[in-house]
KEDO-992660 format. One record per residue (C-alpha): residue in three letters; x, y, z. Coordinates in steps of 0.001 Angstrom, whole numbers. Each point is the difference from the previous one (the first is absolute). Last residue first. Example, Ala and Ser with C-alpha at 12.3 -4.5 7.8 and 13.67 -1.06 7.14 Angstrom:
BEGIN
Ser  13670  -1060  7140
Ala  -1370  -3440  660
***
This chain:
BEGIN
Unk  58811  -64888  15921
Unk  -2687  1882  -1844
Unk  -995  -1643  -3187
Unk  297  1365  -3482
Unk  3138  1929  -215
Unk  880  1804  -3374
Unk  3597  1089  -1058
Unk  307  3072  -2326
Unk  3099  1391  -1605
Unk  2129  3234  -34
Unk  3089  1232  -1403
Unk  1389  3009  1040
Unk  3235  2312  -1166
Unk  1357  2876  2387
Unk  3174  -2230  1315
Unk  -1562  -3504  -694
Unk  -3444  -94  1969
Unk  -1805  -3563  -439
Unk  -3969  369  1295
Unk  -2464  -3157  1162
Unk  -3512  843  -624
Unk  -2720  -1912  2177
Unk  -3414  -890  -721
Unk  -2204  -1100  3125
Unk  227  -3060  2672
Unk  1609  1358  3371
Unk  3546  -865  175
Unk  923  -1454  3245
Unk  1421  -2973  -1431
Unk  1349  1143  -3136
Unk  3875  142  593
Unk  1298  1375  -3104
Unk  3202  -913  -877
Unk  3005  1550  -2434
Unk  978  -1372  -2977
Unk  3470  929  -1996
Unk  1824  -143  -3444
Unk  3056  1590  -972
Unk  2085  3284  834
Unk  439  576  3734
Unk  -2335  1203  2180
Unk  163  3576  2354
Unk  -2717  -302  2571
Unk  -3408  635  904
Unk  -2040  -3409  -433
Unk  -3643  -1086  893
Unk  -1474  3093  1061
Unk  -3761  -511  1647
Unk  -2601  2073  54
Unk  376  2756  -2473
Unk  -3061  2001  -657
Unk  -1591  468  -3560
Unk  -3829  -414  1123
Unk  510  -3516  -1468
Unk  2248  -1279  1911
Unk  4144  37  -902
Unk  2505  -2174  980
Unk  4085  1005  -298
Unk  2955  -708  -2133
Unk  2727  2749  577
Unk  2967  -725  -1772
Unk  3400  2032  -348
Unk  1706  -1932  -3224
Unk  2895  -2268  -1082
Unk  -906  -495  -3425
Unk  -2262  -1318  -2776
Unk  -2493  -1003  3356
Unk  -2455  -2869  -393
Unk  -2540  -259  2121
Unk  -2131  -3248  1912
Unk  -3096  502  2155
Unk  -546  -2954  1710
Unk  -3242  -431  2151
Unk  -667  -1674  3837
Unk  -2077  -2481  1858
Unk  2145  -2883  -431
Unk  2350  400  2998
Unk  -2386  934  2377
Unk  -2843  -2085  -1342
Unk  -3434  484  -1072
Unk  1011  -1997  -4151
Unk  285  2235  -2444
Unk  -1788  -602  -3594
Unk  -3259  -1073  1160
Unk  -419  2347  2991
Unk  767  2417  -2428
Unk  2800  2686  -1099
Unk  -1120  1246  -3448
Unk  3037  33  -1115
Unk  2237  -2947  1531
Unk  2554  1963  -949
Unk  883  2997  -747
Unk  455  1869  -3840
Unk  3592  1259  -299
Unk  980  3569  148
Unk  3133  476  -2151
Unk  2783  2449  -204
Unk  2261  1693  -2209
Unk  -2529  2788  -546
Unk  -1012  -1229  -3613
Unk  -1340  -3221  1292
Unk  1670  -2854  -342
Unk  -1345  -2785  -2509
Unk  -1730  -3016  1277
Unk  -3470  1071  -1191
Unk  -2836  1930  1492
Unk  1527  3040  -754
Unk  837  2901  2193
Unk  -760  3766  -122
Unk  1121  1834  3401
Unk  -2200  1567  2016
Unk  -473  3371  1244
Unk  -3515  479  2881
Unk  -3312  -1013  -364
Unk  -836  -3157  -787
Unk  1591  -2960  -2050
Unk  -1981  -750  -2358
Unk  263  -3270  -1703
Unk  -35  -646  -3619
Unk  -709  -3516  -720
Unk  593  -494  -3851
Unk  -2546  -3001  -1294
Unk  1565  -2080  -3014
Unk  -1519  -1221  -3549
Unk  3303  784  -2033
Unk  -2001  2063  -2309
Unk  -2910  1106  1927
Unk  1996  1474  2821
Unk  -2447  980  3053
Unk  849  2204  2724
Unk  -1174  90  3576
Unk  315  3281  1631
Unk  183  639  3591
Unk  -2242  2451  1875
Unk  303  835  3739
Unk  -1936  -1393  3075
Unk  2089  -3146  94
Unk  -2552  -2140  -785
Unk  2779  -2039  -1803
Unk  -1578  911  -3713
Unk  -1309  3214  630
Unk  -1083  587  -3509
Unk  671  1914  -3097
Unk  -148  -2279  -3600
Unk  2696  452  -2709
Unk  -413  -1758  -3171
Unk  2191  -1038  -3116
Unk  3164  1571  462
Unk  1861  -2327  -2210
Unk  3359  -2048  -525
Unk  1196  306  3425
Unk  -1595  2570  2482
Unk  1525  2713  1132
Unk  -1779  2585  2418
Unk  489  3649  -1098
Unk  -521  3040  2154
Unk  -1328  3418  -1282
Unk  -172  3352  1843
Unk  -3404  1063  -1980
Unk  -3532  -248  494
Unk  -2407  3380  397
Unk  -3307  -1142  1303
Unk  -50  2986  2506
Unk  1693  -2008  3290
Unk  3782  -195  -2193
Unk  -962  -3415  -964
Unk  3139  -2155  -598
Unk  379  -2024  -3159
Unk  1190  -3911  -65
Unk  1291  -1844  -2431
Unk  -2  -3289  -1267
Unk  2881  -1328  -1900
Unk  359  -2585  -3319
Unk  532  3007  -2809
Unk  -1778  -1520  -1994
Unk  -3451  -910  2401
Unk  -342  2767  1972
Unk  -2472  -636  3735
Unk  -628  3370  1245
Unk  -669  1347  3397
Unk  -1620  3054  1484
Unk  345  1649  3575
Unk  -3885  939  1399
Unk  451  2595  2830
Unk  245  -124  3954
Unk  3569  -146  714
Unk  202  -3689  101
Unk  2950  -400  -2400
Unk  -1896  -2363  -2127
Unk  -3671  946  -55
Unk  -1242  -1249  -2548
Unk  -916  -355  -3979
Unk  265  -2337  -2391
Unk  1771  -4  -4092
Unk  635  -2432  -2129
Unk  1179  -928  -3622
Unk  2392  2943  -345
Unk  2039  -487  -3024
Unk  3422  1820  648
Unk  61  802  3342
Unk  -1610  3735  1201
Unk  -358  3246  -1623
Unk  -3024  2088  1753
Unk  -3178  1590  -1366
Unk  -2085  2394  2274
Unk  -3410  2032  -121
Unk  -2518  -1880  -2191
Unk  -3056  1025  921
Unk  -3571  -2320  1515
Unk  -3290  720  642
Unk  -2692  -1946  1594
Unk  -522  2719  2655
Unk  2907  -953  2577
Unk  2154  1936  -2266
Unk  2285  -2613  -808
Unk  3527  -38  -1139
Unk  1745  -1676  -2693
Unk  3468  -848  532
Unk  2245  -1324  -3066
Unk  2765  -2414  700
Unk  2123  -137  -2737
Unk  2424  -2588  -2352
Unk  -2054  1201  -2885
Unk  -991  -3995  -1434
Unk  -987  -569  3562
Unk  -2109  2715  1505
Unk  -449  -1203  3259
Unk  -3016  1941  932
Unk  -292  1904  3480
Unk  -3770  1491  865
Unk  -1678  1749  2886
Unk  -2647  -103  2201
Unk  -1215  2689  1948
Unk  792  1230  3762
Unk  2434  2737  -616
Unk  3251  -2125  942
Unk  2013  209  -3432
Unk  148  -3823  -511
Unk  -3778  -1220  1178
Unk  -10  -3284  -2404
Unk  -950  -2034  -3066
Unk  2785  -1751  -1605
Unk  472  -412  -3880
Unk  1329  -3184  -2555
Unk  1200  528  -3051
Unk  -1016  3328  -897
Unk  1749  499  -3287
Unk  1003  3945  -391
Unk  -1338  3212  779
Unk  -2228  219  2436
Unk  -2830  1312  -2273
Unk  -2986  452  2417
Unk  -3411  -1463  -213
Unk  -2790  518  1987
Unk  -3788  -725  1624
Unk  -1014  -3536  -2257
Unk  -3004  -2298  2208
Unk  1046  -3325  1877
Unk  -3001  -1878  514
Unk  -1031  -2229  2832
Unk  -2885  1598  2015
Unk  2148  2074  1807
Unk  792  2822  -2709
Unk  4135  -933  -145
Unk  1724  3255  -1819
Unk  2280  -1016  -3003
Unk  2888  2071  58
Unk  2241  -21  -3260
Unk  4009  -540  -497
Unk  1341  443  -3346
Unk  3009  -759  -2070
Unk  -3046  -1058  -3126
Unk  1996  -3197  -584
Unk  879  -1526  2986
Unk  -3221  1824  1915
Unk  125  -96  3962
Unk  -3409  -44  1959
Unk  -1198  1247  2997
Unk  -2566  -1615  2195
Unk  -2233  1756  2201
Unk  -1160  -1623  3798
Unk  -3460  2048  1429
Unk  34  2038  2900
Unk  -492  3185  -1679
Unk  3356  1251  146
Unk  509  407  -3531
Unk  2905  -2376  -476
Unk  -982  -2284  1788
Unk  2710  -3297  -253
Unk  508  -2284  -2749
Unk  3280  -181  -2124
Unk  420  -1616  -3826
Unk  2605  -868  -2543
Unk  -216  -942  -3866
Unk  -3206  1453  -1876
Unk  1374  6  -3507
Unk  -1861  3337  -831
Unk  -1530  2671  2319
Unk  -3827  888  78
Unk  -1025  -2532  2808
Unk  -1922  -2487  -1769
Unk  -1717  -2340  2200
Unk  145  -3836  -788
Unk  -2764  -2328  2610
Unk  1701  -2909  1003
Unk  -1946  -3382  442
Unk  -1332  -221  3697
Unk  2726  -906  2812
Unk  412  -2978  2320
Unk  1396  910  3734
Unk  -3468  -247  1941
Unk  -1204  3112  -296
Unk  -1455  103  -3897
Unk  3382  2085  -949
Unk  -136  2291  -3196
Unk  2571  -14  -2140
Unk  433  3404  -1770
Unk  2299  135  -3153
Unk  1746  2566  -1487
Unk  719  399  -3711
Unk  2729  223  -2899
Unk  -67  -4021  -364
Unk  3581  -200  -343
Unk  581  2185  2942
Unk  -2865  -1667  2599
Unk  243  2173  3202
Unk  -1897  -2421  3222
Unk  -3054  1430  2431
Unk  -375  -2529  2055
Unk  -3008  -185  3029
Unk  349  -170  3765
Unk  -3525  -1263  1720
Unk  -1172  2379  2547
Unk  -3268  983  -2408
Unk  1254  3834  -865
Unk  -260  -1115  -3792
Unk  3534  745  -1529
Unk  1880  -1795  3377
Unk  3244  700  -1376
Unk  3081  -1803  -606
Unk  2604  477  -3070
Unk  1547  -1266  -2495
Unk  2120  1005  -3091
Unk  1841  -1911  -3150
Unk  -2530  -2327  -1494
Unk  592  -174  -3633
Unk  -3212  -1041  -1097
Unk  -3240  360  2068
Unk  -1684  -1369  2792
Unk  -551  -3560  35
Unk  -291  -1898  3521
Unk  2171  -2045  1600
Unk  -1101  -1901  3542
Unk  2798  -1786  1888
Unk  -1499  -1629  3320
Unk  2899  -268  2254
Unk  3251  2579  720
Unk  2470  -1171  3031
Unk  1428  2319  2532
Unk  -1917  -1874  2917
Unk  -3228  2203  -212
Unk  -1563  -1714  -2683
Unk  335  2781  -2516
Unk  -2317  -54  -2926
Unk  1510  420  -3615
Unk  -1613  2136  -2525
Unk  1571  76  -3566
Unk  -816  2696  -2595
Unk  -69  -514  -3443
Unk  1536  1116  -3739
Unk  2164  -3175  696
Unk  2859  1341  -2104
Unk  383  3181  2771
Unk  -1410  -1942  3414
Unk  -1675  2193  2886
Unk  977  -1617  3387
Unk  -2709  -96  2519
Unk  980  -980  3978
Unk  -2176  -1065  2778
Unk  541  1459  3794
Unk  -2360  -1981  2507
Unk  -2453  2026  1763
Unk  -2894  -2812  -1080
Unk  -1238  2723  -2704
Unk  553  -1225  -3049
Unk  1942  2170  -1672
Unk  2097  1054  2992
Unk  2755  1938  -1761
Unk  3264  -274  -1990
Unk  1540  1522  -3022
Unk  1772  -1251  -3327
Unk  1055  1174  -3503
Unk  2215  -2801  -1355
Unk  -1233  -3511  -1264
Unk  960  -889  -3371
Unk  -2912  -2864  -330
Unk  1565  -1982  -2619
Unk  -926  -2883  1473
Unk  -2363  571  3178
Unk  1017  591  2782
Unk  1811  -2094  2759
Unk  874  843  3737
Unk  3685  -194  918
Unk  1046  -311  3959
Unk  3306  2021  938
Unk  3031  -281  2252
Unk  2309  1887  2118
Unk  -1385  3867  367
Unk  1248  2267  2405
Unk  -1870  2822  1659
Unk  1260  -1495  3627
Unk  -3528  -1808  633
Unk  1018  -2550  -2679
Unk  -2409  1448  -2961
Unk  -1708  -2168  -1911
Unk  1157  -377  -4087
Unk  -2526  -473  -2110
Unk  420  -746  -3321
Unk  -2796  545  -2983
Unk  19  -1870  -3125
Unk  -270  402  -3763
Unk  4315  -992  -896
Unk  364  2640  -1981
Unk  -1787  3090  2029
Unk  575  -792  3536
Unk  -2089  1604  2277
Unk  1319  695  3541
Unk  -1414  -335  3265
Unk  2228  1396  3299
Unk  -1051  -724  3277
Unk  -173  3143  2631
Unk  -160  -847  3388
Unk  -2867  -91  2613
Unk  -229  -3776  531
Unk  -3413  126  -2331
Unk  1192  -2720  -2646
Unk  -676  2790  -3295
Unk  1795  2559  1327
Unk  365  2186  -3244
Unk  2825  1032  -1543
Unk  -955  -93  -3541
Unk  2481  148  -2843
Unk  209  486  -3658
Unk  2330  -2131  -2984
Unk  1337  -2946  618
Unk  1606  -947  -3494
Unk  -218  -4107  188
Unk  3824  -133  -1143
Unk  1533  -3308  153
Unk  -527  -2798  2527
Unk  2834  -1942  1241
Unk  -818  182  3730
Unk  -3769  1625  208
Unk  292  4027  -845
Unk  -841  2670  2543
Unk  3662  539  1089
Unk  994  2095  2696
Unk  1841  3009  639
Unk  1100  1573  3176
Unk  733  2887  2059
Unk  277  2970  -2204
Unk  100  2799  2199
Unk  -2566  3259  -313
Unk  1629  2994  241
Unk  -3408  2306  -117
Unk  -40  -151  3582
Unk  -2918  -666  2628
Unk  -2225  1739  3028
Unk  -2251  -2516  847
Unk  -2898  -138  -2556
Unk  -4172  1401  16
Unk  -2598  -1913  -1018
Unk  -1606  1538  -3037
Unk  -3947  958  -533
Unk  -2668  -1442  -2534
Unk  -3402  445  -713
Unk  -3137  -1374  -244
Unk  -3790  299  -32
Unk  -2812  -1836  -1591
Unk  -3186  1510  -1639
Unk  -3527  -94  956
Unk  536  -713  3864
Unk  -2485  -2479  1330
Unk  -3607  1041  1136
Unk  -955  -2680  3202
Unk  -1315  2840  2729
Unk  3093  -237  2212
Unk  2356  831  -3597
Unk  1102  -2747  -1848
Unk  3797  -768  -1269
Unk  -168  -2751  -2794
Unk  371  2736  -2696
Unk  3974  -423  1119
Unk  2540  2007  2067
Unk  3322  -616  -1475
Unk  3409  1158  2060
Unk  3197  -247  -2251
Unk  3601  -471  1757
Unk  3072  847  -2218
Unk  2942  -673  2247
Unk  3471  1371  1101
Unk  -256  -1358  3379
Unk  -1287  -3632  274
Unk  -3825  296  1251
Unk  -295  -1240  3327
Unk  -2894  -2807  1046
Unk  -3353  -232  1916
Unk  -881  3591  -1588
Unk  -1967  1919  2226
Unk  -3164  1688  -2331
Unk  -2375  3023  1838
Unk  -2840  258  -1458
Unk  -2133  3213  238
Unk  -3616  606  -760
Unk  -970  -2713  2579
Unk  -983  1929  2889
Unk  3035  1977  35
Unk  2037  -3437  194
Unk  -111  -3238  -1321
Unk  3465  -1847  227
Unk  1447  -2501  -2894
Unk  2485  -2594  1239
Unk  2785  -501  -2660
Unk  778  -2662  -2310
Unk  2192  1286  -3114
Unk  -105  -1701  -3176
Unk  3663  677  -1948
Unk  2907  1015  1428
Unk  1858  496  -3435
Unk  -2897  2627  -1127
Unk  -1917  334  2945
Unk  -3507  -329  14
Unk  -2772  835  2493
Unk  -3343  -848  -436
Unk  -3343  1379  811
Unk  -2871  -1705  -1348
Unk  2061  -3144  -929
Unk  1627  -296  3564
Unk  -3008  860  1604
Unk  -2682  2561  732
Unk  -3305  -287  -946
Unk  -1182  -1663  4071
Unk  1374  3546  868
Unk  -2737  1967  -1670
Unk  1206  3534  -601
Unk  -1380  3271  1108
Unk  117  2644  -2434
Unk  2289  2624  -1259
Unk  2979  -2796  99
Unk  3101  430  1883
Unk  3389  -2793  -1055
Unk  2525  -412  2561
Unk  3175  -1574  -688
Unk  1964  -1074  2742
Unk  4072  -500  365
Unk  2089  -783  2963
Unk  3344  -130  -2244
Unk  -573  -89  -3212
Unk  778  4391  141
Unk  -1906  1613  -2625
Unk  652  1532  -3595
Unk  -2771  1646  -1392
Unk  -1606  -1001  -3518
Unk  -3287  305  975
Unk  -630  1362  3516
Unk  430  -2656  3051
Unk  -2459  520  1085
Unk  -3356  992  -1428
Unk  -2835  2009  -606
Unk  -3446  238  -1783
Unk  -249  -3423  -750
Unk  -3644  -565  -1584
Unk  -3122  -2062  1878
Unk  -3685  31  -2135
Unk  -2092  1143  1787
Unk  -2447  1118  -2587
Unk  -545  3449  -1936
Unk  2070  2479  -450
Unk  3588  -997  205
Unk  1917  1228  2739
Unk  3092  1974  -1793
Unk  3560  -966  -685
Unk  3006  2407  -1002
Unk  517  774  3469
Unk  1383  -3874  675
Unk  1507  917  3538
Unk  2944  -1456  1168
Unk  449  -1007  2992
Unk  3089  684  2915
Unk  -795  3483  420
Unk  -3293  227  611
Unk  217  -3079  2847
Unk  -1724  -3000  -931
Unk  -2271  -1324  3023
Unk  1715  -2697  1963
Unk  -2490  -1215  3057
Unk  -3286  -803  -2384
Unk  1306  -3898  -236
Unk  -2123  -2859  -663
Unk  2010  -3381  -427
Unk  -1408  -2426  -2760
***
C-alpha cells in the first residue's frame, strides 16, 4: 500500500468528533475526526474521505472489509487508501465516481488494529450525500415500459432498487413483484433507459416487496435482499457482477414482512438485516456470519405496534448505525440506538400522527442531525420528525400530499443544496414532489402521473447526468414511469407518448441514442444523429446543442418552419464522447432532451 505523510487535513476541511474521549486504558484506535462530516453534502467529483484515529493504525488491518465504502446505487467502491501523519490518518481515493444525488455510507470495522495489535472495540460509520447539478422540479415524462412477460396478467411490482449491479457505472433497476414471486431486472442501456429484463424465482407465495442492496459477502459485488409479506422471510440473493442474482438463501423472520434495512449491528465489516415484521408485531435482527449466509433472527421489541417501515443511519452521533421504526397500528415512529455489539436498544417514540407506511432517514433542515419523513398513508400526509442529534426525536411538520401515499425518498432534486422529498400515492395514481425551502420546510408541489397507481417513487441519477430523475413504479398496471430532468432553466412538460405536447410542439427523442461505434458506422455520411420535431404551426425555431456546463456549442436550426413534422442533423464526428442535451426554443417555450455519445469520433 502507498505511504503518504504529504496531505495533512487542514482544520477546516475535517471534522472533529469532540464528543469522543481517549479511553483509559489500552491502545485501542477510535475516530476522532473526519471528512466528509455526517450527513454533508459533497461534490462526487474528485472526492476523498479521510478518516483520523487517536492512535497509530496498522496498515496490513486495513482493507476493503475493515474500511469500506458503500454507495447506495453505486455500490462497492475501490479506492487506493494513503497512510499519512504517521499512520493516524488515512487518506481513501475512490477508483470510481459516485452518481450525484447519492447516499454513500463509510464503515470502519473491529478488524482495524492499532501498530501494537489492539483492534478497535466498536465499529464506526456514517453517512454523507453526494452533491447534484443544479436541476428543476419539472420533471418530463419520457417513457413507460412494461415489466410484464407478453400475455401475462398482473404480477403487482411493487418497490424498486436502482442499484448497479453489472459494474458499467449506471444505475439498473430491480423490482419485486408481489403476485407472480419473482424479481426483474432490467440493466440499464448507458442512456438511463431500460429495454429488457431477467426474472429470478422465489419461493411460492413468497410476496416479495421490501428490498435493499449491499456486499453481503464480501467479494465487492452488490447482492440484493427482498423482505417477502406472506413468506414471513427474508430473501438474500448474491450478485455475480453481470446483472444477474445467484445463490438464493431465505431465511425466517417474522410475519408480515413489510420493512428492511442494512446495517452492520456487530461492527465486524459484514452488512447485517434488520427487517419490520407487521403481522408478527416485532423486529427482527439477522445477523451475518461474513460470508453472505445469516444466523436465525433474533425479534426485538421496539415499543410501537405493527412494526411496518424502517430507516438506519446514527442518530446519536456516536458512530454507530440506529434504526427507526414505523408502527401501523400504534401511528408511531421509535429510535432504537445500535450499541456495537449487535443489539438495538429503545431511546424514543414520537406520535406522528397517522400510518407510517414506509419512512426516510435524512439531513432535511441542514443542522447536521438526522431527520425523519413518514408516508402516512391512510392520512394522505407527510409528517417530518426531526432529530436532535442526541437520540431524540419531535414532530414538527405534517403535509397533504396524493391520496394514499405508499412511498416516500429523499434528494436533492433541484440541486440547491437541500434534501427535496418524494411520494409514491397509490389512489390517486400520481407522485409528487415537495420542494425544501433549506430549513426542512416542503411545499411548492408538483405532480407526476402515473396510470392506475402511484406505487413507488425512487430518486436517482438515472443517465449520469449529474441531476436527479425519478423512476416511478405502478403496481397495478405493472409499468416503470421514466421521469427525466431536464436541468436548470423553464421547460416544457411532455409525454412520452405520441400525443402533442401542450405548447403546440413536440421534441422527439434522437436517434441512434446512445451513439456507438456499434450503432454508427466511422463514416462521413453515417456518422451523424436525427433529431426529428413536430411543430402545430408555422413557428420561429431555434434548436441548438447543449454540454453539460450549460453552454451552447453548436445551433442546429434558426429559422421560421412551417407547420408539420421536421429533423434536423447532427454531425458527430468531432464530438468528444460525454452527455449532451439538445434544446427546442418555440417563442419563450423549451423543451429539452438528452443524447449520450460513447466513443469519440
Amino acid at each position: 500500500m502507498p505511504v503518504s505523510r504529504n496531505f495533512p487535513i487542514k482544520s477546516a476541511a475535517i471534522f472533529l468528533l469532540s464528543s469522543f474521549s481517549p479511553l483509559a486504558a489500552g491502545t485501542a484506535p477510535y475516530v476522532v475526526a473526519i471528512q466528509p462530516a455526517a450527513q454533508a453534502m459533497v461534490s462526487p467529483d474528485n472526492l476523498e474521505i479521510v478518516v483520523q484515529f487517536d492512535v497509530a493504525v496498522d496498515p496490513a488491518s486495513i482493507d476493503a472489509r475493515s474500511l469500506s465504502v458503500f454507495g447506495r446505487w453505486t455500490g462497492v467502491c475501490p479506492g487506493q487508501y494513503i497512510f499519512e501523519e504517521e499512520n493516524r490518518q488515512i487518506r481513501f481515493k475512490p477508483a470510481k465516481t459516485f452518481s450525484a444525488g447519492e447516499w454513500i455510507t463509510v464503515s470502519l470495522s473491529k478488524g482495524i488494529k492499532s501498530a501494537t495489535g489492539e483492534t478497535m472495540t466498536k465499529g464506526y460509520a456514517w453517512n454523507f450525500w453526494t452533491r447534484t447539478r443544479p436541476g428543476s422540479l419539472e420533471l418530463q415524462e419520457i417513457r413507460r415500459i412494461n415489466v410484464r412477460r407478453q400475455g401475462e396478467g398482473r404480477i403487482r411490482t411493487y418497490g424498486a432498487y436502482a442499484g448497479d449491479l453489472n459494474g458499467d457505472g449506471f444505475h439498473d433497476i430491480t423490482l419485486p413483484n408481489e403476485e407472480s414471486d419473482d424479481i426483474r431486472v432490467f440493466l440499464n442501456d448507458g442512456a438511463g433507459d431500460y429495454v429488457s429484463f431477467t426474472d429470478f424465482d422465489l419461493p411460492a407465495n413468497s410476496t416479495p416487496s421490501t428490498n435493499e442492496g449491499a456486499d453481503f459477502n464480501g467479494d465487492g459485488l452488490l447482492d440484493f435482499a427482498v423482505g417477502n409479506i406472506s413468506g414471513g422471510t427474508v430473501s438474500v440473493f448474491l450478485g455475480d457482477g453481470q446483472g444477474g442474482l445467484t445463490s438464493l438463501q431465505s431465511y425466517p423472520v417474522g410475519a408480515g414482512t413489510r420493512g428492511l434495512g442494512v446495517i452492520d449491528l456487530n461492527g465486524d465489516g459484514a452488512p447485517d438485516l434488520v427487517t419490520a415484521c407487521r403481522v408478527a408485531n416485532t423486529i427482527a435482527l439477522s445477523i451475518n456470519k461474513g460470508n453472505g449466509t445469516f444466523l436465525a433472527s433474533v425479534p426485538v421489541e421496539t415499543g410501537v405496534s405493527g412494526e411496518t417501515s424502517c430507516a438506519v443511519a446514527d442518530a446519536n452521533a456516536d458512530g454507530l448505525m440506529d434504526v427507526f421504526i414505523g408502527g401501523f397500528n400504534s401511528r408511531e415512529i421509535a429510535l432504537l440506538l445500535g450499541d456495537g455489539d449487535g443489539h438495538l436498544n429503545f431511546s424514543t417514540k414520537v406520535n406522528c400522527q397517522g400510518v407510517a407506511w414506509m419512512i426516510a432517514a435524512g439531513d432535511v433542515d441542514n443542522d447536521g442531525n438526522v431527520d425523519v419523513v413518514s408516508a402516512n398513508a391512510t392520512q394522505n400526509q407527510v409528517a417530518v420528525l426531526r432529530g436532535d442529534g442526541a437520540g431524540q426525536l419531535s414532530l414538527v411538520q405534517t403535509f397533504n400530499t396524493g391520496s394514499f401515499p405508499l412511498s416516500i425518498d429523499l434528494g436533492d432534486l433541484d440541486g440547491d443544496g437541500d434534501l427535496d422529498l418524494a411520494t409514491g400515492n397509490f389512489s390517486s395514481a400520481d407522485f409528487m414532489i415537495f420542494e425544501n425551502n433549506g430549513n426542512g420546510v416542503f411545499g411548492n408541489p408538483r405532480r407526476l402521473r402515473a396510470q392506475s397507481a402511484g406505487s413507488c417513487a425512487v430518486l436517482h441519477d438515472r443517465d449520469r447526468d449529474g441531476d436527479l430523475d425519478v423512476t416511478g413504479i405502478d403496481e397495478q398496471d405493472d409499468l416503470i414511469f421514466l421521469f427525466d430532468n431536464p436541468g436548470a432553466g423553464t421547460v416544457v412538460h411532455h409525454a412520452a407518448t405520441n400525443s402533442l405536447a401542450p405548447a403546440g410542439f413536440e421534441l422527439k427523442q434522437s436517434y441512434p441514442n446512445p451513439i456507438s461505434a456499434s450503432r454508427v458506422t466511422r463514416t462521413a455520411l453515417q456518422s451523424r444523429v436525427t433529431i426529428p420535431f413536430y411543430l402545430k404551426q408555422a413557428s420561429e425555431v431555434t434548436l441548438d446543442i447543449i454540454n453539460l456546463k450549460g453552454e451552447t456549442i453548436m445551433v442546429l436550426v434558426k429559422e421560421k418552419l412551417a407547420a408539420g413534422e421536421h429533423q434536423a442533423v447532427l454531425n458527430i464526428a468531432h464530438l468528444p464522447a460525454g452527455m449532451y442535451f439538445y434544446r427546442l426554443s418555440v417563442g419563450k417555450l423549451r423543451m429539452v432532451k438528452k443524447m449520450l455519445n460513447l466513443k469519440a469520433w
